[in-house]
C-alpha positions as CSV (number, residue, x, y, z in Angstrom):
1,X,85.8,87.2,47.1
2,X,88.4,87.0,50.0
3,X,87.4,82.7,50.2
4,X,88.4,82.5,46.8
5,X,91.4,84.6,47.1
6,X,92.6,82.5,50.0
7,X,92.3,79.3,48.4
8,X,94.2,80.5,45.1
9,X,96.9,81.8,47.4
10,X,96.8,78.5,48.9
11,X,97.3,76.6,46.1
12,X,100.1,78.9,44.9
13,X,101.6,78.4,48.3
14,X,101.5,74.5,48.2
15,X,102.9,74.8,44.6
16,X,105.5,77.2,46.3
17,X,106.2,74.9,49.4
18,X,107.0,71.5,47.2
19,X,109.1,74.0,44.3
20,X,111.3,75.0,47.6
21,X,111.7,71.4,49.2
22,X,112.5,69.6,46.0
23,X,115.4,72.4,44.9
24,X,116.6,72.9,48.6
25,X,117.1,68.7,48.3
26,X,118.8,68.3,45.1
27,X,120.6,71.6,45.0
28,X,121.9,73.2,42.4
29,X,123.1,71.7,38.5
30,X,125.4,69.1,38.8
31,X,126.3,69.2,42.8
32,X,124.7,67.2,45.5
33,X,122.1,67.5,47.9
34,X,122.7,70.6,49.9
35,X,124.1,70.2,53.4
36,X,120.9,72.2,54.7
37,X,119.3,70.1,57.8
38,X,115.4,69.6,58.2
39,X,114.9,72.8,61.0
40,X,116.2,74.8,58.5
41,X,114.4,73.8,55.5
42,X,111.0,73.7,57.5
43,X,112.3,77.5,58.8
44,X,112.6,78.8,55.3
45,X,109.8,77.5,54.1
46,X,107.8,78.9,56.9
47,X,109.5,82.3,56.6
48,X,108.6,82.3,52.8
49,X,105.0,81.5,53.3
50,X,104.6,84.0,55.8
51,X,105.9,86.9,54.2
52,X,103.8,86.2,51.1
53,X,100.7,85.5,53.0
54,X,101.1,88.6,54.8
55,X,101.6,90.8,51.8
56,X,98.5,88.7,49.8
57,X,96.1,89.7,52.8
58,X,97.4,93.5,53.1
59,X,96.4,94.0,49.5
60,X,93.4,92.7,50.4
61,X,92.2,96.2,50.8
62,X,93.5,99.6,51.0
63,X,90.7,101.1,52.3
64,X,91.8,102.8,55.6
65,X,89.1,105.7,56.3
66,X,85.5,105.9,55.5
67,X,82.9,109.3,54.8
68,X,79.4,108.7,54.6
69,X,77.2,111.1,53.3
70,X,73.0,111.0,53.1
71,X,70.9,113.2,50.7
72,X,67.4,112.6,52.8
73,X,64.9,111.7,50.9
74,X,66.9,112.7,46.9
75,X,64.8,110.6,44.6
76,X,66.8,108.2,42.3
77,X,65.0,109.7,38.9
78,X,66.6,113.3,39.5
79,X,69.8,111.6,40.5
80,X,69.7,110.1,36.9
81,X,67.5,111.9,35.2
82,X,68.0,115.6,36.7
83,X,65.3,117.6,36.5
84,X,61.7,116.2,36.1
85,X,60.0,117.7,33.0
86,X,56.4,117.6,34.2
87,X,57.3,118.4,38.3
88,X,59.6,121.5,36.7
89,X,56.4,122.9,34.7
90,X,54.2,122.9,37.1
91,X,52.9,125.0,40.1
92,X,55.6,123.1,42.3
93,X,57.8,125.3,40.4
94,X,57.4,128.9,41.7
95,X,60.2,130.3,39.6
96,X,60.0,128.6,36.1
97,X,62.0,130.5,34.6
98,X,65.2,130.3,36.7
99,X,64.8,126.6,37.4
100,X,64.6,126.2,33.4
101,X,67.9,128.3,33.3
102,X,69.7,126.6,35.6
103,X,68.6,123.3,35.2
104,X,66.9,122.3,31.7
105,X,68.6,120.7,28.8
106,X,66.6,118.2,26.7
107,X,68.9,115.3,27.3
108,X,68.5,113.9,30.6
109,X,72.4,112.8,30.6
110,X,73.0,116.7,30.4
111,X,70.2,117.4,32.7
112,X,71.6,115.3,35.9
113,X,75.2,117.1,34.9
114,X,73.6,120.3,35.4
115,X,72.2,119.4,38.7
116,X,74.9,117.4,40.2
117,X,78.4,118.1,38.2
118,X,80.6,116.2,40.8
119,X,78.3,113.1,40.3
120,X,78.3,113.0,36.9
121,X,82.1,113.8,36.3
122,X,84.4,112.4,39.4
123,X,81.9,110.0,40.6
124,X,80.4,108.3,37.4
125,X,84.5,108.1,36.0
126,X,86.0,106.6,39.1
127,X,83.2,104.9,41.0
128,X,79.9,103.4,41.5
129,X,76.6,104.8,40.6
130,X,73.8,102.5,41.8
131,X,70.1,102.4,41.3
132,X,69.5,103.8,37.8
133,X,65.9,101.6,37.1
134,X,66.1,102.7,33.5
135,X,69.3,100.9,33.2
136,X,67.6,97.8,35.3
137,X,70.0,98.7,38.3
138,X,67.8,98.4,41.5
139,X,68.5,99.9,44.9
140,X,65.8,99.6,47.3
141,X,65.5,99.8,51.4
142,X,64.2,96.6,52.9
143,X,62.1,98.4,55.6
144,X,58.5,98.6,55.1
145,X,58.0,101.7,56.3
146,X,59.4,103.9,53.5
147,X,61.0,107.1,55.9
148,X,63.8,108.2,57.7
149,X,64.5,106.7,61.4
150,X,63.6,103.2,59.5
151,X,65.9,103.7,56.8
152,X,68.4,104.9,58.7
153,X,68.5,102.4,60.8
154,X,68.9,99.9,58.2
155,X,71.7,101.9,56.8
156,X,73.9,101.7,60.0
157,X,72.8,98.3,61.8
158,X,71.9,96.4,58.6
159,X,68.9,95.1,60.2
160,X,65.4,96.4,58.8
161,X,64.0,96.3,62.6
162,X,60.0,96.0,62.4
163,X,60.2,97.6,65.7
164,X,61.9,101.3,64.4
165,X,58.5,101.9,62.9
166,X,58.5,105.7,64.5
167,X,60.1,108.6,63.6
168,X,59.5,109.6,67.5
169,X,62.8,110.6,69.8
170,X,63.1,106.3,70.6
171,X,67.2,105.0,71.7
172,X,68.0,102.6,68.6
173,X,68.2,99.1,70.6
174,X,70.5,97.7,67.8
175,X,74.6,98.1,67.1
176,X,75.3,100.2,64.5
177,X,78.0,100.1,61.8
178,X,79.9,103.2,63.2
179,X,79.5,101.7,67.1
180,X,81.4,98.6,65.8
181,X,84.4,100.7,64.4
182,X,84.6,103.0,67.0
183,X,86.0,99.4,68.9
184,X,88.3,98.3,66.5
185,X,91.8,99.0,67.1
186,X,92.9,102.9,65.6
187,X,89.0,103.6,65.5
188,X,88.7,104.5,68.9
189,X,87.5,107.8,69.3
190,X,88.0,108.4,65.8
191,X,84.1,107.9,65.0
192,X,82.0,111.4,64.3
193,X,78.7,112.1,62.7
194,X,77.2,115.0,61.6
195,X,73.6,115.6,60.7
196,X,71.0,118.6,60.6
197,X,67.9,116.5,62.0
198,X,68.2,115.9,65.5
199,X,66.9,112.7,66.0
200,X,70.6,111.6,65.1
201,X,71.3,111.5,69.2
202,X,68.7,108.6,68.9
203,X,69.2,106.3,65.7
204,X,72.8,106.4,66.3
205,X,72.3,105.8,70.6
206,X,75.8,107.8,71.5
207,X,76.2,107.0,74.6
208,X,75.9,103.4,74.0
209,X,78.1,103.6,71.4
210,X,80.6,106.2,72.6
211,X,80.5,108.0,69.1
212,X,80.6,112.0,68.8
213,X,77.0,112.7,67.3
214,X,76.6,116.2,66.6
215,X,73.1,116.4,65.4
216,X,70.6,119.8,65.1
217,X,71.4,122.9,67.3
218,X,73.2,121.2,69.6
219,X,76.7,122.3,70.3
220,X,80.1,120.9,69.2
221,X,82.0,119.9,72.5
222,X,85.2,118.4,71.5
223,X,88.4,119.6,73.5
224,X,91.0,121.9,72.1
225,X,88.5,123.3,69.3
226,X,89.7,125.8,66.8
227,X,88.4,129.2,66.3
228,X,85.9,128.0,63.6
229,X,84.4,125.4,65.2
230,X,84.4,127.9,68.3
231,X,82.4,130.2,65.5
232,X,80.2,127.9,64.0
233,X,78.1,127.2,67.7
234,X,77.8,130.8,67.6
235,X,76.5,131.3,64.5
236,X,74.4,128.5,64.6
237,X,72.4,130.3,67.5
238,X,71.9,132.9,65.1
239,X,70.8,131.2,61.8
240,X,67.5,131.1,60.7
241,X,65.4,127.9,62.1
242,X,63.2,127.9,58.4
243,X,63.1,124.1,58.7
244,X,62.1,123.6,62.2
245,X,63.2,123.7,65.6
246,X,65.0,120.6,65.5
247,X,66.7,120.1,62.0
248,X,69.6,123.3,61.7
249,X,70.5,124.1,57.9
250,X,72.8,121.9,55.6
251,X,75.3,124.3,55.2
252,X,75.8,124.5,59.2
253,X,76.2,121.1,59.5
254,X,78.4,120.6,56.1
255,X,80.5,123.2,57.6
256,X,80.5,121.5,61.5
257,X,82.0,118.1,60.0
258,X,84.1,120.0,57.1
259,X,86.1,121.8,59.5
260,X,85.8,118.5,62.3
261,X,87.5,116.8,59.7
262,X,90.3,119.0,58.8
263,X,91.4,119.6,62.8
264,X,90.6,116.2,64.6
265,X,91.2,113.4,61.0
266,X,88.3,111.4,62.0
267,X,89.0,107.7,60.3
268,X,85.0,106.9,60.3
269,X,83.1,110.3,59.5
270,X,79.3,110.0,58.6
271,X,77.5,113.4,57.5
272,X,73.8,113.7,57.2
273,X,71.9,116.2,55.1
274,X,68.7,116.8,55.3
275,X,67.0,120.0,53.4
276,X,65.7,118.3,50.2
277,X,63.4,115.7,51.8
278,X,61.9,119.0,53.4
279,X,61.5,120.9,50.4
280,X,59.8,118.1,48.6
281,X,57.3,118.0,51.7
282,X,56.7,121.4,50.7
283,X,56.3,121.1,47.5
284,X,58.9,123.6,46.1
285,X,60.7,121.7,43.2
286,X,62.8,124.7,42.4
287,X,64.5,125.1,46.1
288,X,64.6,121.3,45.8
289,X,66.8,121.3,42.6
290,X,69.1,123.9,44.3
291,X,69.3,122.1,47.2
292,X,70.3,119.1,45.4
293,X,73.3,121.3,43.4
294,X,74.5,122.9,46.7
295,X,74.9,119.3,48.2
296,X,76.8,117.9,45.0
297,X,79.4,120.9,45.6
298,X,79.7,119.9,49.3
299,X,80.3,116.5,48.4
300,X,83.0,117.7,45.6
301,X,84.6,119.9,48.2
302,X,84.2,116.7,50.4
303,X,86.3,114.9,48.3
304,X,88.8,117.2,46.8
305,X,90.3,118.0,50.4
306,X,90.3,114.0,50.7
307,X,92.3,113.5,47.5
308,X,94.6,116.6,49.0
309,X,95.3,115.3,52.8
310,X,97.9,113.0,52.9
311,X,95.9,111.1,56.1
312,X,93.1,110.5,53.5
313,X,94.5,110.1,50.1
314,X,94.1,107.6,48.1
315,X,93.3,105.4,51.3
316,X,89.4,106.9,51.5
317,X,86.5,105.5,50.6
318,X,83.1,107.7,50.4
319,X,79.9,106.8,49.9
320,X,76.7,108.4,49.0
321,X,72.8,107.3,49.5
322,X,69.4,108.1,51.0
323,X,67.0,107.0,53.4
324,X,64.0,106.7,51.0
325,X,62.8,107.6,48.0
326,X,59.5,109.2,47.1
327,X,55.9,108.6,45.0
328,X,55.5,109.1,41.4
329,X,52.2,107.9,40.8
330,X,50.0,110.2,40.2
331,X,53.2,112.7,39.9
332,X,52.2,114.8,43.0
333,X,53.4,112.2,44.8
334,X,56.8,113.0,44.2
335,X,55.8,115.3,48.0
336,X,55.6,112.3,50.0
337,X,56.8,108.9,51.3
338,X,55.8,106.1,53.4
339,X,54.6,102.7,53.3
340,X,51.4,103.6,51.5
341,X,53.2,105.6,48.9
342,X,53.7,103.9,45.3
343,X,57.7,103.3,44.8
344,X,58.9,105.2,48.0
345,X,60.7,102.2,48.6
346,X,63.3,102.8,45.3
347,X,66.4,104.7,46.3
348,X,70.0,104.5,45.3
349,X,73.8,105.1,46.5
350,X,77.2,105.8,45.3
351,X,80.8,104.9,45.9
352,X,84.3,105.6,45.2
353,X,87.3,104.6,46.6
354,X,90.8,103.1,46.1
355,X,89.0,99.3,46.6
356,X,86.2,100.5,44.3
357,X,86.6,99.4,40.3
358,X,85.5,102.4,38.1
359,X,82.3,101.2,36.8
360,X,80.4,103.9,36.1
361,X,76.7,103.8,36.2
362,X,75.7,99.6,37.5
363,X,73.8,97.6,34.8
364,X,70.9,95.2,35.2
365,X,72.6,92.7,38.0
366,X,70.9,91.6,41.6
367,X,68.7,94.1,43.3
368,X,71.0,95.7,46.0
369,X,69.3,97.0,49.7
370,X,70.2,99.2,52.0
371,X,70.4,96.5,54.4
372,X,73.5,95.6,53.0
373,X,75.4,98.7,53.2
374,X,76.8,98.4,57.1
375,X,78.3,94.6,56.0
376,X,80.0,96.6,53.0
377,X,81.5,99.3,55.0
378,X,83.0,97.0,57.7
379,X,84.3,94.8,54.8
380,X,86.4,97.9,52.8
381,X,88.1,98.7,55.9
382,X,88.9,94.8,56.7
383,X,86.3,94.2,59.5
384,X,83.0,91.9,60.3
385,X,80.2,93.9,61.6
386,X,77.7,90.8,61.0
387,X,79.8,88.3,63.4
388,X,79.5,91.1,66.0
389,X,76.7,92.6,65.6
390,X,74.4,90.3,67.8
391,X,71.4,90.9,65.5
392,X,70.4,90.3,61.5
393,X,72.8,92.0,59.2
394,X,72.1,91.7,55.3
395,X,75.6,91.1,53.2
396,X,78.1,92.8,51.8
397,X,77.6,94.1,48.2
398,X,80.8,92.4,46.4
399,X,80.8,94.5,43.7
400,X,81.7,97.4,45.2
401,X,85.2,96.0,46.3
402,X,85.0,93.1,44.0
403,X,87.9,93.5,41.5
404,X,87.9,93.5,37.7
């Protein structure tokens, strides 16, 4: 998109250049050449050229800030579909009942709305909604290994690495996507991640990449912290550890980068969720469909104090996805993931932004990968992570900034 944009603004420029020389040579109606020497024709020209070629490439994007948010292991069909029928009516479901209350309508275009109203109203009328298979959109990871340190590594560095095969406390070798804009000029030290699982400190190697990485129980350490972020390492000493010992609750970590965001106006913030992969491990599709509603309304609040701060407004672009997805063949499946589990590897993301046309749900069109979503943030906010990145980086996806 930005080749072709350059070479129609060069061909309006040359069109431009020879409009200027032939008036500035016979002048106006009626009157001889003007008296105008050479330097000062080649000086206009010049000025002219610049000021539109500056104004062409700012408009390029207006993307200034980035949040990225991850739903671990949120399968595309209840993104889509909302609830499953057959998963909702069966022992996975503790609670029939209430799960049928809160989440059951016969049309699935009502169904997702009940699960995830800020999706299905915001999101699907001024963004991107990719990986709908019913609709032949395809979103897939490129890894072969079909769970989270692989896919998240191909999220950030672009680079389905054969060698992140482990979900194992290993220091990511490979630049990231947040590591590269943490150099660029007005990045610096305005990088900050989020997550609940703590391998985070890891994938995302923070002390390579001088990021903030706040990730499990471990404590926010930022100077001059307000009172709540004082609170939350406090409270999060105190909260229950019903996941395990090293992934804190979503809530504690929504509220961590929430309240990060609001004091310190981070320009690259990435927040990681992680409580609905676990709750399909366990096989509770009921505490799964609430976890997936709870999310949505943190990504609505998410967004509304975005569209409400003027550092953010209308200069913010957020994005949505997963790490995997999950089996569905036979249906139990729907517990587990990996490279030996039927169509784990189909996921999906979202976007919306001031680059972003609204296109709703995507239609048919290439199969997109996750390997291309580092590329396509560095591109909304102007920059090249593949020319820097010293390693494979898959390509941007140009219809997320591609204009109608």
């Amino acid at each position: 998109m930005a080749a072709m944009t350059l070479m129609v603004l060069c061909g309006c420029l040359n069109n431009l250049s020879l409009y200027v020389l032939i008036n500035l040579h016979k002048g106006p109606a009626n009157q001889g050449p003007l008296s105008l020497n050479t330097t000062t024709m080649k000086k206009a020209i010049l000025f002219t050229l610049f000021a539109l070629c500056f104004s062409a490439l700012y408009a390029q994007h207006k993307t200034q800030n980035v949040v990225i948010v991850t739903i671990d292991g949120l399968r595309w069909q209840e993104v889509f579909r909302g609830a499953d029928s057959v998963i909702i009516n069966s022992k996975d479901t503790q609670d029939k009942n209430a799960a049928r209350k809160n989440f059951w309508v016969d049309a699935s275009a009502d169904r997702r709305k009940l699960l995830m109203p800020f999706f299905w109203s915001t999101l699907v009328e001024k963004g991107q909604l990719y990986g709908n298979r019913d609709l032949g959109s395809k979103d897939e990871v490129a890894n072969p290994y079909h769970f989270s340190y692989p896919g998240y590594n191909e999220i950030f560095t672009g680079f389905p690495d054969k060698r992140m095969n482990t979900n194992d406390g290993i220091y990511n070798p490979n630049m990231n996507v947040l590591e590269f804009l943490n150099k660029q000029k007005g990045f610096e030290n305005k990088v900050a991640a989020f997550a609940s699982w703590e391998r985070f400190s890891q994938i995302l190697s923070p002390k390579r990449a001088n990021i903030l990485v706040n990730a499990g129980f471990m404590p926010l350490e930022v100077a001059g912290m307000n009172d709540r972020l004082k609170h939350l390492n406090e409270l999060q000493l105190e909260a229950p550890r019903y996941i395990s010992d090293s992934t804190r609750i979503d809530f504690l970590t929504f509220e961590f980068a929430k309240n990060y965001m609001m004091q310190y106006k981070p320009r690259a913030l990435y927040l990681s969720f992680d409580e609905p992969d676990d709750l399909a491990h366990a096989g509770n599709y009921g505490f799964y469909l609430d976890r997936i509603k709870q999310e949505d309304g943190f990504i609505k609040q998410l967004w509304d104090y975005i569209q409400s701060e003027p550092a953010y407004k209308n200069k913010t672009t957020l994005i949505i996805t997963c790490d995997h997805g999950r089996g569905d063949e036979p249906m139990k499946k729907w517990h587990d993931h990996g490279s030996d589990v039927v169509h784990s590897e189909q996921t999906w993301f979202a976007v919306i932004g001031p680059d972003t046309p609204a296109s709703g749900e995507m239609k048919q069109g290439e199969t997109t990968y996750h390997k291309q979503l580092a590329q396509t943030i560095a591109n909304l906010l102007g920059f090249d992570f593949k020319a820097a990145a010293g390693h494979e980086v898959g390509d941007a996806i140009g219809s997320v900034t591609e204009k109608k």
